[in-house]
C-alpha positions as CSV (number, residue, x, y, z in Angstrom):
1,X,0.0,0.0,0.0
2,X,0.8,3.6,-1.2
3,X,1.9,6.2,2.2
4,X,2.0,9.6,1.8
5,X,2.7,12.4,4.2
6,X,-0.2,15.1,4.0
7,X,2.4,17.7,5.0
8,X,4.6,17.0,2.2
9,X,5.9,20.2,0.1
10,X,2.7,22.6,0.4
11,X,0.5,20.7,2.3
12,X,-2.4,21.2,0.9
13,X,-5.6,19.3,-0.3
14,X,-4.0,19.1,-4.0
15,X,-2.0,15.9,-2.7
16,X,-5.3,14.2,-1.4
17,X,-7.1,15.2,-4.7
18,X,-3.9,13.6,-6.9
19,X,-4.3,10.6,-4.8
20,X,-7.8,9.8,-5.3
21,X,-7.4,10.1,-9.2
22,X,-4.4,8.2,-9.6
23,X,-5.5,5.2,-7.2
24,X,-9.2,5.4,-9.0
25,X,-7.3,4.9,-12.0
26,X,-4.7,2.7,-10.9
27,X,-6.4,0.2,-8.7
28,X,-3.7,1.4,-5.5
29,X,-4.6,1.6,-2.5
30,X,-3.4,4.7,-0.2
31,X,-3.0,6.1,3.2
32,X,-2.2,9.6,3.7
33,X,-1.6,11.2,7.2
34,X,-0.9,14.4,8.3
35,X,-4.0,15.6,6.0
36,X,-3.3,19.3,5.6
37,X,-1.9,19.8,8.9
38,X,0.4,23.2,8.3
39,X,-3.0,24.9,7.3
40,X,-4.7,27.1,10.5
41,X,-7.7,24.5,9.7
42,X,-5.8,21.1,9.4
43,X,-7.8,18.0,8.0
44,X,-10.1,17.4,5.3
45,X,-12.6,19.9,3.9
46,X,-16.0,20.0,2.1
47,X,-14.7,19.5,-0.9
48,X,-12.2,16.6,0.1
49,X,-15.3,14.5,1.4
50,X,-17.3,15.3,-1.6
51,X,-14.2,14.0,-4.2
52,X,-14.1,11.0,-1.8
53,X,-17.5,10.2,-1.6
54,X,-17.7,10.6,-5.5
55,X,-15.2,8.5,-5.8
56,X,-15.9,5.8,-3.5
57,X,-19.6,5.4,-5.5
58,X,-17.6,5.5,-9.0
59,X,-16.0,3.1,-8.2
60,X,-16.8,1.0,-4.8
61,X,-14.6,2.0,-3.1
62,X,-13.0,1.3,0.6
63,X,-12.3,3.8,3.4
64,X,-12.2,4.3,6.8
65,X,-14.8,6.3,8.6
66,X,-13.9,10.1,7.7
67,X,-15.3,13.7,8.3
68,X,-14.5,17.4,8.0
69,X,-11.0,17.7,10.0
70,X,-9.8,14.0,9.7
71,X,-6.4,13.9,9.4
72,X,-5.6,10.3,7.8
73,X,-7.3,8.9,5.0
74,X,-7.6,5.3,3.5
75,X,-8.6,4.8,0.4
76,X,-9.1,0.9,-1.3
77,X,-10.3,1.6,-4.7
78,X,-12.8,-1.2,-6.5
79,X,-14.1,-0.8,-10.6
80,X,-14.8,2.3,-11.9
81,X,-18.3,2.9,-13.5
82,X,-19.7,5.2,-15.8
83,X,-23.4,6.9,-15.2
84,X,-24.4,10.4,-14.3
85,X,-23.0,11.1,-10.5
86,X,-25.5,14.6,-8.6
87,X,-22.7,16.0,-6.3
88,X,-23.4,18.7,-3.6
89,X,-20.7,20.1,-1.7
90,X,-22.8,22.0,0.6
91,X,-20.8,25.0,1.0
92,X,-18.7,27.6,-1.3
93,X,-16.4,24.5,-1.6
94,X,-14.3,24.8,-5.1
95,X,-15.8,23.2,-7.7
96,X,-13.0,23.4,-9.3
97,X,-10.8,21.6,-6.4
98,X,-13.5,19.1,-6.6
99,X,-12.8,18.1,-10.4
100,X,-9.3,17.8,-10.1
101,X,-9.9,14.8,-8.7
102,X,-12.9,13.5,-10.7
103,X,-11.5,14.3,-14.1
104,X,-8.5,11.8,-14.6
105,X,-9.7,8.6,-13.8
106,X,-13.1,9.9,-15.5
107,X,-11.2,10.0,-19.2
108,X,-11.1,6.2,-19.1
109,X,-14.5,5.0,-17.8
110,X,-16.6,2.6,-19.1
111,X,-18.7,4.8,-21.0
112,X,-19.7,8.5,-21.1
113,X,-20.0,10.3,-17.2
114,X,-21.7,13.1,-16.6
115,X,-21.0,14.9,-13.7
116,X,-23.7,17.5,-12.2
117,X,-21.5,19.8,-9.2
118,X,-23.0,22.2,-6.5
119,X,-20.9,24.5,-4.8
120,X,-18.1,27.7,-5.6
121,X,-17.5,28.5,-9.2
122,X,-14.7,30.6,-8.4
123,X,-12.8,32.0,-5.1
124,X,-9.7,32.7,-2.9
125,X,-7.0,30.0,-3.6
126,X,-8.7,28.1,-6.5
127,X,-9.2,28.4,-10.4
128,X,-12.7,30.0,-11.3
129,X,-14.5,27.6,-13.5
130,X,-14.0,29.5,-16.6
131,X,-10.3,28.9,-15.9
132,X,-10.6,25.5,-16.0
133,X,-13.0,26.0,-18.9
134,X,-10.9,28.0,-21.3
135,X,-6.9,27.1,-20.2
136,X,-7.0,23.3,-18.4
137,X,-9.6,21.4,-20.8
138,X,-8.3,22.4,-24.2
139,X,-5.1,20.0,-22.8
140,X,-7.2,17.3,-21.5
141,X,-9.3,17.1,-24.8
142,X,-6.0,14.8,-26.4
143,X,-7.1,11.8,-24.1
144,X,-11.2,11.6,-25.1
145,X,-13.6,11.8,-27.8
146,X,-15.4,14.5,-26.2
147,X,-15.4,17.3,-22.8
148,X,-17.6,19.7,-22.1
149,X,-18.1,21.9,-19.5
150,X,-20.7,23.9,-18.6
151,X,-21.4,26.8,-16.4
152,X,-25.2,26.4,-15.5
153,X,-25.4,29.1,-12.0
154,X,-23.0,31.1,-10.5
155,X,-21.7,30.8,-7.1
156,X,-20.0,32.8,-4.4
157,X,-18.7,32.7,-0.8
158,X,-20.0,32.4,1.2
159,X,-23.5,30.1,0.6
160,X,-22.0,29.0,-3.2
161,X,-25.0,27.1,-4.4
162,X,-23.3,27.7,-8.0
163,X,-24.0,24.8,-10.7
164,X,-21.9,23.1,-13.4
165,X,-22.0,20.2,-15.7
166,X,-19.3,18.3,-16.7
167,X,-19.7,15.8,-19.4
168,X,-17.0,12.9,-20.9
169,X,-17.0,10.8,-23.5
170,X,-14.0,8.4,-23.3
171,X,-11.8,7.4,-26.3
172,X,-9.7,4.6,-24.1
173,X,-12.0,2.5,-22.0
174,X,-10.0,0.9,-18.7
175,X,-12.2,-2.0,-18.8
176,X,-11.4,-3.1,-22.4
177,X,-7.4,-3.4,-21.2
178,X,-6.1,-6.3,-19.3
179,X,-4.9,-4.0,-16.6
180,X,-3.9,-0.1,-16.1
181,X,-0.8,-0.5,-17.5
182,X,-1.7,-2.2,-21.0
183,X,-4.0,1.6,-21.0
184,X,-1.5,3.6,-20.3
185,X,0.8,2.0,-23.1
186,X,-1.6,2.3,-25.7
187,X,-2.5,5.9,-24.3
188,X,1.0,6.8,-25.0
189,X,1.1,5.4,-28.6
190,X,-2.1,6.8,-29.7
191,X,-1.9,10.0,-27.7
192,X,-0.2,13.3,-28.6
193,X,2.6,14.4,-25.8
194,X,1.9,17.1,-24.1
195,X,4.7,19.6,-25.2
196,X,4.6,23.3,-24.5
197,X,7.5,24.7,-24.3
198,X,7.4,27.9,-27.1
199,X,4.8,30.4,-27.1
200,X,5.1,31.7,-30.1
201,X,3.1,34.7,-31.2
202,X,0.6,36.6,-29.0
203,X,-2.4,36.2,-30.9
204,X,-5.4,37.3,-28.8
205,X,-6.7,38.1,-25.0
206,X,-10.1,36.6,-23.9
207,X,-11.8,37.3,-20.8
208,X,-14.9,37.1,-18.5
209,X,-16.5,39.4,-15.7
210,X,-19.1,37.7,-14.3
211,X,-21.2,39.2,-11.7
212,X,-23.8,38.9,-9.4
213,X,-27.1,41.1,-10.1
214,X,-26.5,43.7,-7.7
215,X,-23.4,45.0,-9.3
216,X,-24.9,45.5,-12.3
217,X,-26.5,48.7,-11.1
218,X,-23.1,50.4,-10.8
219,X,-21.3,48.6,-13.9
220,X,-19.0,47.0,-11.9
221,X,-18.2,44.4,-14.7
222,X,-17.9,47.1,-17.2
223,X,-15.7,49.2,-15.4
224,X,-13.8,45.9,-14.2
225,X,-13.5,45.0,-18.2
226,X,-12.9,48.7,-19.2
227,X,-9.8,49.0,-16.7
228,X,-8.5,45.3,-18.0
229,X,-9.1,46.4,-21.7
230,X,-6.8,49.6,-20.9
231,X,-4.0,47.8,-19.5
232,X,-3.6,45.3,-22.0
233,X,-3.7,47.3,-24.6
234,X,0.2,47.5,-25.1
235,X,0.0,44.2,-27.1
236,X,-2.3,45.9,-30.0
237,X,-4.2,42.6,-30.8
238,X,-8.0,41.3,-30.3
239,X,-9.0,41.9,-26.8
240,X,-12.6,40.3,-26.3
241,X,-14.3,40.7,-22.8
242,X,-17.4,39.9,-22.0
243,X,-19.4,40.7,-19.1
244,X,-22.0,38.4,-17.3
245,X,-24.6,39.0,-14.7
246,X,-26.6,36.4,-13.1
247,X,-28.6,36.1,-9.7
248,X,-26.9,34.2,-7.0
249,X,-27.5,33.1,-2.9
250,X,-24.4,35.3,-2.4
251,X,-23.0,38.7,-3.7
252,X,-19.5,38.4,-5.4
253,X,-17.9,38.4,-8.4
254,X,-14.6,38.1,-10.6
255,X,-12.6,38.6,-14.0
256,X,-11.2,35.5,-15.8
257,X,-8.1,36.4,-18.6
258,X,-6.7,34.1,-20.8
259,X,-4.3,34.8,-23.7
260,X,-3.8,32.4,-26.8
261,X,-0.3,32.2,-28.8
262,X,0.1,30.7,-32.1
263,X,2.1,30.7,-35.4
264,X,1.1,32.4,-38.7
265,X,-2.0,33.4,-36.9
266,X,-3.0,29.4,-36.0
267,X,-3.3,27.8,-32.7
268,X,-1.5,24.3,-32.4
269,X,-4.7,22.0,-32.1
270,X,-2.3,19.5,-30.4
271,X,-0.7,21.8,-27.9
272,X,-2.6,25.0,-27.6
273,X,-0.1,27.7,-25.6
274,X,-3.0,29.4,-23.3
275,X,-2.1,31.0,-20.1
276,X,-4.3,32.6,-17.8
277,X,-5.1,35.1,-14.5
278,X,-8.0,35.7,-12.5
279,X,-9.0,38.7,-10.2
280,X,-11.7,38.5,-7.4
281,X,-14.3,41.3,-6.9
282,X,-13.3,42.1,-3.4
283,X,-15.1,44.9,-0.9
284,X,-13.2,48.2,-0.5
285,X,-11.3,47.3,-3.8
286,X,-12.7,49.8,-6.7
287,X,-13.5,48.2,-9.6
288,X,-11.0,49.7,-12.0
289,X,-7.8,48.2,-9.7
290,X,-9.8,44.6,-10.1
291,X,-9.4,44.6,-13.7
292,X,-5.6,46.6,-13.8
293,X,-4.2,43.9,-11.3
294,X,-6.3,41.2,-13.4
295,X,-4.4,42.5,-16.1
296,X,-1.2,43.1,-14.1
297,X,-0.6,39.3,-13.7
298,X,-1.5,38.7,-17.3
299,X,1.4,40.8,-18.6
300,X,3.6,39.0,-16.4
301,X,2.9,36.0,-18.1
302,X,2.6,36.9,-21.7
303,X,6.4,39.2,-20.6
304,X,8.0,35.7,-19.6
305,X,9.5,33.0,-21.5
306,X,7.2,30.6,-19.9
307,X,4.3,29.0,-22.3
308,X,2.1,27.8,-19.1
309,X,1.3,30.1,-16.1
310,X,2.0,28.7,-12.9
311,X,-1.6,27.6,-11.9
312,X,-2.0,25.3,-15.3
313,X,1.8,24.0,-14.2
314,X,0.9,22.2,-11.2
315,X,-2.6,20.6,-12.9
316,X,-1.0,19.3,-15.6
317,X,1.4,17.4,-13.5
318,X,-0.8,14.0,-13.4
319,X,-1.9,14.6,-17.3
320,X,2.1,14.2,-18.2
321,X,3.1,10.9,-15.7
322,X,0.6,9.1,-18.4
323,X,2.4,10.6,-21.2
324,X,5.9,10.2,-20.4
325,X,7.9,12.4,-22.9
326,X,5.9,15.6,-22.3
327,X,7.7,18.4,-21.5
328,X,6.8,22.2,-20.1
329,X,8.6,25.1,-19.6
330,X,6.9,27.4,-16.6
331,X,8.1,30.9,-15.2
332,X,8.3,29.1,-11.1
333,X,8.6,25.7,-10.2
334,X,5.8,26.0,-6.9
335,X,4.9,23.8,-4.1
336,X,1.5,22.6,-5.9
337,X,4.1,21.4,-8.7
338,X,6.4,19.5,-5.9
339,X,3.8,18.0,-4.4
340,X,1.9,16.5,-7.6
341,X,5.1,14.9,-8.8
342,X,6.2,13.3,-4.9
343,X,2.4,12.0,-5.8
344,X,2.6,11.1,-9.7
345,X,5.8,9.5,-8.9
346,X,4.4,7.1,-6.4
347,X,1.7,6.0,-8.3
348,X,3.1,5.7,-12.2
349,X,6.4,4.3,-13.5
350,X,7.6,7.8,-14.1
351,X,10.6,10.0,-13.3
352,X,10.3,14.2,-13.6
353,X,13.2,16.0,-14.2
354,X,12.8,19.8,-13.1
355,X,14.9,22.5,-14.0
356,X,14.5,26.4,-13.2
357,X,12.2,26.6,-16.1
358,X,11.4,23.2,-17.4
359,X,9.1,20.1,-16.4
360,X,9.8,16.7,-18.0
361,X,8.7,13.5,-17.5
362,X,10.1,10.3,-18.6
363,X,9.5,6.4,-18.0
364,X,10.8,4.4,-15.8
């Protein structure tokens, strides 16, 4: 059985999350202790029990009696399942959070799964949805037939209540292989590596401001796209933000960026270089300073020689240990990253080789 030390590198929930997917997938079983236990609220989450129950029905699963603040997990995973899975967190939980662990071992179900989530669509420490949306799934679309997402109700902190539906159609079926690793070979002769490592040619900026109803009144999203527009406007091509109001249990909102590179006008359909930066609607922050520092950590981005942003580094960590080969270069090697490959690494028959700006993977 697979240990791992909750505390390890930055001690988050992103090492319970990269657990469950890989032993869904793998058929390991897993302890981890020390869940979260640098954070001022140590143990597991909202979130962490929803991926865990999920998971458990997916795939009959094993575990020992668990609740918000356990500290140790153990995880026995059975055979996965396809079908259409309701999941509630409960609370503002990140829906997001709550896919990482769902998507992986979801490419390679039995048949199409539909997922139908409850909770935070976007919020402090996590990727928005539209994040997810726009930079993440264009790279995961290389392993299936089909992925959509869809953004169905917005949610906030603190009551959430936000809704999203995430539907896969699998190309490689885990049950039609004798075992995970006759999948993963085939996955790796029939699947493109991921390799981004140029960026190539700014090409356009995209964006989001989505809203709840009250701030419409005072065109906070305008002024939050306006102020975004202005900043950006340096790198004299297409800048296309659009602004989205819906009601919600909570007030709140946020801007989503993401810029696309290509060459001779094209994006690589294999390898699309997207990067990303999100801004929260905060109170006491004006408007026009949510969209400038939005815009802010775009630049930063696009300026460096890096061709993913640091938040689509860490989640692509698990997507690469079944490709080995891939290859990414990134602007900071961070925790997240650390901790995903101490995880990928004890799961997979991969090695990663980091370097100040590069991520590769390789065999073993």
């Amino acid at each position: 059985m697979i240990t791992l030390d909750g505390s390890y590198g930055e001690g988050g929930g992103s090492l319970v999350r990269t657990a469950l997917a890989l032993s869904v997938l793998t058929g390991k079983e897993f302890k981890v202790i020390n869940i979260r236990s640098g954070r001022p609220d140590p143990g597991l989450k909202a979130q962490h029990l929803t991926a865990i129950q999920a998971l458990k029905e997916i795939c009959e699963a094993q575990t020992n009696v668990i609740k918000v603040g356990s500290t140790e997990l153990y995880f026995k995973p059975g055979i996965l399942k396809r079908g259409i899975y309701n999941l509630d967190i409960g609370t503002a939980g990140s829906i997001s959070l709550l896919v990482q662990a769902l998507i992986l071992p979801s490419l390679f179900s039995p048949g199409k799964i539909t997922f139908n989530l409850t909770g935070g669509t976007g919020g402090q420490w996590q990727s928005s949805v539209d994040y997810l949306q726009n930079v993440l799934l264009p790279q995961v679309q290389r392993f299936v037939e089909k992925i959509n997402l869809k953004i169905l109700k917005r949610g906030y902190y603190p009551k959430g209540g936000g809704k999203v539906s995430l539907e896969i159609n699998p190309r490689f079926k885990l049950p039609e292989y004798a075992d995970w690793s006759a999948l993963l070979e085939d996955v790796g002769h029939k699947t493109v590596k991921i390799k981004l490592i140029n960026k190539g040619k700014l090409e356009q900026i995209r964006g989001v401001v989505n809203g709840s109803t009250e701030l419409q009144e005072k065109q906070v999203g305008e002024r939050i796209a306006q102020a975004a527009k202005g900043s950006l406007g340096q790198y004299k091509v297409p800048i296309n933000i659009r602004i989205e109001y819906s009601s919600s249990l909570s007030t709140g909102g946020e801007i989503v960026l993401w810029a696309l590179f290509g060459t001779e006008g094209k994006l690589d359909p294999d390898n699309p270089i997207i990067i990303g930066s999100s801004e929260l609607v905060e109170v006491g922050k004006s408007s026009e300073l949510v969209g400038k520092e939005a815009a802010k950590k775009l630049s930063a981005e696009i300026d460096s020689s890096a061709a993913t942003d640091k938040f689509l580094e860490d989640q692509l960590i698990m997507f690469m240990g079944l490709l080995p080969g891939s290859e990414i270069s990134t602007s900071k090697i961070t925790d997240h990253t650390k901790t995903n490959i101490y995880v990928v690494e004890k799961f997979l028959p991969v090695k990663f080789m980091v370097e100040w700006d590069r991520v590769k993977v390789k065999k073993v």
